[in-house]
C-alpha positions in Angstrom: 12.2 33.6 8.4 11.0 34.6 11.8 13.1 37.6 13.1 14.4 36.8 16.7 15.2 40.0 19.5 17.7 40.4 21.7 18.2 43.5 24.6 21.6 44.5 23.3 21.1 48.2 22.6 19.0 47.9 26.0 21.6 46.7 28.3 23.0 49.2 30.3 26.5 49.0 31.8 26.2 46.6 35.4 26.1 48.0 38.7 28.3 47.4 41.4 27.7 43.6 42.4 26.9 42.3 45.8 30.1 42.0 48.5 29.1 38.0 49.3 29.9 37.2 45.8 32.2 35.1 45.6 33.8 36.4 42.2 33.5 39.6 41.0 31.6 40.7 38.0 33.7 42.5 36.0 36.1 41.0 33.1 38.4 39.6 32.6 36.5 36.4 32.6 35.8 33.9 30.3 32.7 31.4 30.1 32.5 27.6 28.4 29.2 27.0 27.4 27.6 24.1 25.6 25.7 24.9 22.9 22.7 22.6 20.9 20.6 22.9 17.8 18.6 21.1 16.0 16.5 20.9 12.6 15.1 18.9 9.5 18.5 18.8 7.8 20.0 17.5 11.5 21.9 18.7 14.3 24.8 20.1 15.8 25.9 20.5 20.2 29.5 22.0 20.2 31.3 23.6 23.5 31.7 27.0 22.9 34.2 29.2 24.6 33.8 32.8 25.0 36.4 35.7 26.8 35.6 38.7 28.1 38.8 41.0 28.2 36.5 44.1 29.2 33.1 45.3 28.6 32.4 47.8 26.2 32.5 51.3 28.0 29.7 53.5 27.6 31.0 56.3 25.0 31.7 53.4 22.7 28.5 51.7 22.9 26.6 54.8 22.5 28.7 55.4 19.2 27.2 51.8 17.6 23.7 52.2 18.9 24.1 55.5 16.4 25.6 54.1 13.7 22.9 51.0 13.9 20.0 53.5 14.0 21.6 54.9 10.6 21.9 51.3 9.1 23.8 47.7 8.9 26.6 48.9 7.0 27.5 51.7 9.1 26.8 49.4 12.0 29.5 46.8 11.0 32.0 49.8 9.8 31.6 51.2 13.4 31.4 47.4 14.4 34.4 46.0 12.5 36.7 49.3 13.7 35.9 48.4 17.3 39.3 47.2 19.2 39.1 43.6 20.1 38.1 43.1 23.5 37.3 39.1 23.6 37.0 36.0 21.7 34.3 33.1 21.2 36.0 30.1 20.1 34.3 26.9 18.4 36.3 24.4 18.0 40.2 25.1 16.6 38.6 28.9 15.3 38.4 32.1 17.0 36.3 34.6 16.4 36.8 38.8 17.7 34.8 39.9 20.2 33.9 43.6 19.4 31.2 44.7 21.0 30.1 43.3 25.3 27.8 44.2 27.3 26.7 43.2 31.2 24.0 44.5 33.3 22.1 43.0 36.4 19.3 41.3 36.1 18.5 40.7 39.9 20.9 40.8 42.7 22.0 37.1 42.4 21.8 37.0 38.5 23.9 39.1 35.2 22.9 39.0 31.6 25.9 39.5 29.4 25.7 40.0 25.6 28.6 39.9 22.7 28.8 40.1 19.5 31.7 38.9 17.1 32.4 41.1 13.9 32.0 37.9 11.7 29.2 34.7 12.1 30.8 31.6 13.2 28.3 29.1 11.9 26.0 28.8 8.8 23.4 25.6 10.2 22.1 24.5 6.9 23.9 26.7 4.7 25.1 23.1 3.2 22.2 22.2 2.4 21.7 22.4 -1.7 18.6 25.0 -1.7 20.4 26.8 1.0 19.7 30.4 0.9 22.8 32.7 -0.1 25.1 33.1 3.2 25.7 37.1 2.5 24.3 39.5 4.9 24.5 37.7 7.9 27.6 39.3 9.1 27.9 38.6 12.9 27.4 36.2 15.8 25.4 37.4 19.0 26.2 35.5 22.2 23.3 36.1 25.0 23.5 34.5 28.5 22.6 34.7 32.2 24.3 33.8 34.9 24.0 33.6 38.7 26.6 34.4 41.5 28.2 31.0 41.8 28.7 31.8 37.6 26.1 28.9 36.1 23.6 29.7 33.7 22.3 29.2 30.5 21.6 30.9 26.8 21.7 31.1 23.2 23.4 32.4 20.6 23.0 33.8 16.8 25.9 32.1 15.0 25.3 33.8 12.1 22.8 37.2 12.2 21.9 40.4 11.0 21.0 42.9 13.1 18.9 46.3 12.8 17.2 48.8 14.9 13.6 48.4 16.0 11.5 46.1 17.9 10.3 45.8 21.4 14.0 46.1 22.9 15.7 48.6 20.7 16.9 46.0 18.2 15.9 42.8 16.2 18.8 39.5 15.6 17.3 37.5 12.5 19.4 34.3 12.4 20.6 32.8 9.2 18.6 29.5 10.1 15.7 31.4 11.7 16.4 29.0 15.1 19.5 30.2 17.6 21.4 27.3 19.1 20.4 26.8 22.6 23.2 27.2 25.3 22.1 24.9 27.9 24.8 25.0 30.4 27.3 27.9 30.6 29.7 27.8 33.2 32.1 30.9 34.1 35.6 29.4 34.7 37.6 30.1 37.9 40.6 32.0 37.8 
């Protein structure tokens, strides 16, 4: 299976944004995004909300980029003890947000990153030589969006994460594909 990165120990915390905006990028916000993928045993598109109740401040991040560097399972102990600061939400379940991150990309575009201390989708797991489901703890939600709050994504349903690669970590997805978010839209107030 093809292992699949991500900037999340990367992404530093966002900078003031620009006073034309015509929202503010800070949470509490949520997102609804619609999310598609696609392979040999079929297909699944779902809407996908996710809430932001406030980012991760720096002290706690630093404190799971250390306990990732010394392994998964001290990553989801630290992970798993983090207070719930969100929720993604697909279909009638819910799933704790424990770990988000935002930063600027440019001045009329964000790139916000969560991660849920459980996956929320095995895509093929049904299928009868699936491979076994344990290990792949977490979901990783990764989007950008621009000032008017439209952009686009994907997301892990069900990963494991560990330190290294070209941005500080590697996301290996349980179906070695992520499920393409093609439109995410930040709600209005």
């Amino acid at each position: 299976m093809r292992a699949l990165t991500a900037l999340l120990v990367a992404i530093p915390v966002l900078v003031a944004g620009s006073q034309s905006q015509s929202y503010k990028n800070t949470a509490p916000e949520s997102f609804r995004a619609n999310g598609q993928m696609s392979g040999a045993q079929g297909g699944v598109a779902s809407a996908i909300d996710i809430s932001v109740d406030k980012y991760t401040p720096d002290a706690e991040h630093e404190a799971l980029v250390k306990a990732l560097q010394q392994g998964y399972e001290p990553f989801l102990e630290a992970l798993r003890k983090a207070p719930q600061i969100g929720s993604v939400k697909l279909g009638p379940n819910s799933y704790p947000v424990r770990w988000a991150r935002e930063r600027a990309t440019d001045k009329d575009h964000r790139r916000i990153a969560v991660v849920t201390d459980k996956p929320v989708y095995f895509f093929g797991a049904g299928a009868a030589e699936a491979k076994p489901t344990a290990g792949y703890d977490v979901a990783v939600v990764e989007f950008t969006v621009d000032t008017v709050g439209l952009g686009k994504g994907s997301m892990a349903p069900a990963a494991r994460v560990k330190a290294g690669g070209t941005s500080g970590i590697e996301i290996q997805d349980y179906s070695g594909k992520l499920i393409e978010l093609r439109t995410v839209i930040r709600n209005l107030k």
